[in-house]
C-alpha positions as CSV (number, residue, x, y, z in Angstrom):
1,X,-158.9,44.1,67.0
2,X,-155.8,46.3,66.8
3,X,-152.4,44.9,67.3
4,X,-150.5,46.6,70.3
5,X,-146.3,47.2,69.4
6,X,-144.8,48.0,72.9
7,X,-141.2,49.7,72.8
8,X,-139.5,49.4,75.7
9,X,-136.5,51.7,76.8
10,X,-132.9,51.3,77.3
11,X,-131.0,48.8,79.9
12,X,-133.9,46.4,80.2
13,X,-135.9,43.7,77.7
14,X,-139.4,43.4,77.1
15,X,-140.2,42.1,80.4
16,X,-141.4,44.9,81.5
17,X,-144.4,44.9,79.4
18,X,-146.1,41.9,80.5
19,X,-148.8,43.0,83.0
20,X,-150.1,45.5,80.1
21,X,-149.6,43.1,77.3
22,X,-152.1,41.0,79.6
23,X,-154.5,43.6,80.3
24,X,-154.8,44.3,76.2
25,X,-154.9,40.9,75.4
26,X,-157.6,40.7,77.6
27,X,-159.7,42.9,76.0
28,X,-159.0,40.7,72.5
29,X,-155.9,42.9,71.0
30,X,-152.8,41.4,69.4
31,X,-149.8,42.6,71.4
32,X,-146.1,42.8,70.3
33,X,-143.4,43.5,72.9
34,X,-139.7,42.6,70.5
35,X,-136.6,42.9,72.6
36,X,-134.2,45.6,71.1
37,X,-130.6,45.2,70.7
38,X,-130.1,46.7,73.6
39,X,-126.5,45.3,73.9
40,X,-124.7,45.0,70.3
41,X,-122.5,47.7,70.3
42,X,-122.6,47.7,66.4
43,X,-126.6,48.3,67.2
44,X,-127.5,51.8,66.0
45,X,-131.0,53.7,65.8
46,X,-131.4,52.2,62.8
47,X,-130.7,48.5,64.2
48,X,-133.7,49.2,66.9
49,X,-136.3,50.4,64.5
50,X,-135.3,47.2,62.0
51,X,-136.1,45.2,65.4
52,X,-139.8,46.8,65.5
53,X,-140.4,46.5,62.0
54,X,-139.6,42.7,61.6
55,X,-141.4,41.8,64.5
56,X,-144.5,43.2,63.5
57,X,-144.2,42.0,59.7
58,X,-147.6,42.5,57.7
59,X,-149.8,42.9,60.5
60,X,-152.0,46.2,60.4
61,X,-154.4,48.5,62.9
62,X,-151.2,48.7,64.8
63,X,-150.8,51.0,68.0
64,X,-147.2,51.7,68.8
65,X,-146.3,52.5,72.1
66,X,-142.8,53.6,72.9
67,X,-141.5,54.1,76.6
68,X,-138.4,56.2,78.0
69,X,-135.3,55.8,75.5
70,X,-138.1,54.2,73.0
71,X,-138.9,57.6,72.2
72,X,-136.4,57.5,69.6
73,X,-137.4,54.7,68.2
74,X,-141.4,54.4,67.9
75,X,-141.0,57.5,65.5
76,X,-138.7,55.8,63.1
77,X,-141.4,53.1,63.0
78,X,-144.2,55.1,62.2
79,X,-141.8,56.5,59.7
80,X,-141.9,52.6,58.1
81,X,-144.9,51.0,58.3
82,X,-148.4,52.2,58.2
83,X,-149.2,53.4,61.8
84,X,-152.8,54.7,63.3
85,X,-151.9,56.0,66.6
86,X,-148.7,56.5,68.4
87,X,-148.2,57.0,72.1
88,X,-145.0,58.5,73.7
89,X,-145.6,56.9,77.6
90,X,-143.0,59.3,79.5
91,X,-140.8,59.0,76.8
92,X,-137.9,61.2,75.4
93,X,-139.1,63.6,72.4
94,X,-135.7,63.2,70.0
95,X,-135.5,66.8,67.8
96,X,-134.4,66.1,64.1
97,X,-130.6,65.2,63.8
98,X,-130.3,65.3,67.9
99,X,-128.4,62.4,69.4
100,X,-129.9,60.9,72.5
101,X,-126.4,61.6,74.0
102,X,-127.0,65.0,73.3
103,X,-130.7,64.9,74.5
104,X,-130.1,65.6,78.2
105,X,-128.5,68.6,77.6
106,X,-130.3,69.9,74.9
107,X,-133.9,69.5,76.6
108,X,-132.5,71.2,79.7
109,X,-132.8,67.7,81.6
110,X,-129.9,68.5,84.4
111,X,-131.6,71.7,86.0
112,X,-134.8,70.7,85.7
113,X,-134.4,67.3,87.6
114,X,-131.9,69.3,90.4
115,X,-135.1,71.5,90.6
116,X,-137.5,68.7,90.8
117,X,-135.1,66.8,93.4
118,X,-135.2,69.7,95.6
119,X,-139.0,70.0,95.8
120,X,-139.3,66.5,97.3
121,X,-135.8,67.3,99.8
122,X,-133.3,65.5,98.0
123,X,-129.8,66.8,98.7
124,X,-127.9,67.9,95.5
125,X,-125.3,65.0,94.5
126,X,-127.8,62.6,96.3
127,X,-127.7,58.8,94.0
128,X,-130.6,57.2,94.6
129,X,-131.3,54.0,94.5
130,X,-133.4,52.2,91.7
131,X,-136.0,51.4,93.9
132,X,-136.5,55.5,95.0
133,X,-135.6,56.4,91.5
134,X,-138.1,54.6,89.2
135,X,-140.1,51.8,91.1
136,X,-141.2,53.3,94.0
137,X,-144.6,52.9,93.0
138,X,-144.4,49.4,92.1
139,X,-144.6,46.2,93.6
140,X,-141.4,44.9,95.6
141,X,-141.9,41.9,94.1
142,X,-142.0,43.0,90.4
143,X,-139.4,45.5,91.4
144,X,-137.1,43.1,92.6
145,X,-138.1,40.5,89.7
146,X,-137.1,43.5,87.3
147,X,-133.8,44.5,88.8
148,X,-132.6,40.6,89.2
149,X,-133.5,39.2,85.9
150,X,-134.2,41.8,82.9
151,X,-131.7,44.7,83.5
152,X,-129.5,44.4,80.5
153,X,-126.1,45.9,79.6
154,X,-126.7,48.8,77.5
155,X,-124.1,49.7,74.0
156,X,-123.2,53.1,73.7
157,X,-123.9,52.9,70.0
158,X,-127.7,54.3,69.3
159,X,-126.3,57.4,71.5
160,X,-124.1,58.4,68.9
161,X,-126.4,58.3,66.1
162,X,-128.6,61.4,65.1
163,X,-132.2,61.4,64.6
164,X,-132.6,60.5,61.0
165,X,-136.0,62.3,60.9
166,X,-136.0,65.5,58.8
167,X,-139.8,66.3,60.9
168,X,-142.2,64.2,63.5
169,X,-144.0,61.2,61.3
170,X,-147.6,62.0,60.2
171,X,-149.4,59.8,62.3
172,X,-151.6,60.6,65.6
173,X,-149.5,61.3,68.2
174,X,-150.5,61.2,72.3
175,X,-148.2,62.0,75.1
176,X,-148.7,60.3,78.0
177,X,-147.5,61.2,81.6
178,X,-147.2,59.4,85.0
179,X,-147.3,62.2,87.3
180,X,-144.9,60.3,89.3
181,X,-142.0,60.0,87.6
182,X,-139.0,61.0,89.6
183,X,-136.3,60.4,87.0
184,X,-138.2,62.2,84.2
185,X,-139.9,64.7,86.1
186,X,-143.4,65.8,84.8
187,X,-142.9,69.2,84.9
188,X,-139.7,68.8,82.4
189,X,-141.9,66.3,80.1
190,X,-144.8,68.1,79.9
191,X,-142.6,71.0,78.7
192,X,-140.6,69.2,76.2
193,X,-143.8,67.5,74.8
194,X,-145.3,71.1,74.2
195,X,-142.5,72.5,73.2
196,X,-141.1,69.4,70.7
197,X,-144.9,68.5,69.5
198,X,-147.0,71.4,70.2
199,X,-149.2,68.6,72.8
200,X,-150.5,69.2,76.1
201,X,-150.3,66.1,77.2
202,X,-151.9,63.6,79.5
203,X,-151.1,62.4,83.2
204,X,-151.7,58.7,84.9
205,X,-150.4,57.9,88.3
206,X,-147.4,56.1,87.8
207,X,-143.4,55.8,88.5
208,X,-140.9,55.6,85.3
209,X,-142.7,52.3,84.9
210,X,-146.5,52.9,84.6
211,X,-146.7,49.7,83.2
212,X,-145.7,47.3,86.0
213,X,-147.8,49.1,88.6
214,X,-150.8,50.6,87.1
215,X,-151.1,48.3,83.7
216,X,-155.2,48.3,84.0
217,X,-155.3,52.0,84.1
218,X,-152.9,52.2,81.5
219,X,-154.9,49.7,79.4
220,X,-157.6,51.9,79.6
221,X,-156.1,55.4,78.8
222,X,-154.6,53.5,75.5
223,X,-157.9,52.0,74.6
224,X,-159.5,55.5,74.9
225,X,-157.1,57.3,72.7
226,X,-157.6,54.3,70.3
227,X,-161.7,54.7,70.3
228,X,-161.1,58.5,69.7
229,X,-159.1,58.2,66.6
């Protein structure tokens, strides 16, 4: 039995998690989904990995899975406590001493998302709705339930702070795509992870949320990298 720790991204709880926390403990894993202090404004990098670590405590086999802004954070875990696989799920890459403020200019985000939103027809200066933007490929009614109940206010604080890690942990590392994605387009990740990790990484069908509308597939893709470890 390993021991699932789910990371979840910025502006939003652990919520999200739930129909994948399901699908693992299904198949007889522990699963850990902490909410991050998403909205203490004295909350820095730091702060988010301390979350993580407390909530997991002395269990072991663990799995971490870190989504979207978690990027930054499953690393620092790994960097902690003993870790045997890791799994960035369309999650930013964070470059040693980059802040995440910095991130979407660094990477080269801007131009490659006006290039992506032009492929599909969307006007330049076009704001999309949430719906468009990341669920589109979800359920209305776990859209809706997401949107209502478990966006949260998001401190400017872990933006500021630069990546304390002098190199990329030494743990097994998968990148793992949903094809998708129309905020973080998958021809910008796949670049980034290849370029940040030296990974060719994997693709799943899937919006920015993989999780709330494909969690069986997901389950299964994270059990395979598990079983080839």
């Amino acid at each position: 039995m390993a021991t699932y720790v789910l990371i979840h991204g910025a502006a939003a709880d652990a919520w999200y998690w739930g129909p994948l926390a399901a699908e693992l403990r299904g198949r007889g894993h522990e699963v850990i989904a902490p909410d991050l202090p998403c909205g203490d404004e004295s909350a820095g990098l730091g702060a988010y990995a301390d979350a993580v670590v407390a909530a997991i405590g002395d269990r072991s086999e663990l799995v971490v899975v870190a989504h979207s802004f978690g990027g930054f954070t499953g690393p620092l875990v790994c960097a902690r406590v003993p870790v045997d696989l890791l799994v960035m799920l369309q999650a930013q890459i964070p470059a040693p001493g980059e802040t995440p403020g910095a991130w979407w200019d660094t990477t080269g985000y801007g131009g490659a998302r006006q290039e992506a939103d032009r492929r599909r027809g969307v006007p330049e200066g076009t704001e999309e709705d949430p719906v468009t933007l990341y669920l589109h490929d979800t359920s209305a009614e776990l859209a809706a339930e997401l949107l209502t109940h478990h966006q949260q206010p998001q401190a400017a604080a872990p933006f500021g702070d630069p990546w304390p890690l002098d190199a990329w942990p030494q743990v097994p590392t998968e990148v793992l795509l949903s094809a998708g994605d129309r905020f973080f387009p998958v021809e910008f990740m796949r670049r980034l992870a290849v370029e940040r990790l030296g990974i060719e990484p994997d693709e799943m069908p899937g919006d920015h949320l993989p999780m709330l509308g494909h969690p069986e597939e997901l389950a299964e893709r994270l059990e395979a990298y598990r079983a080839a470890l």
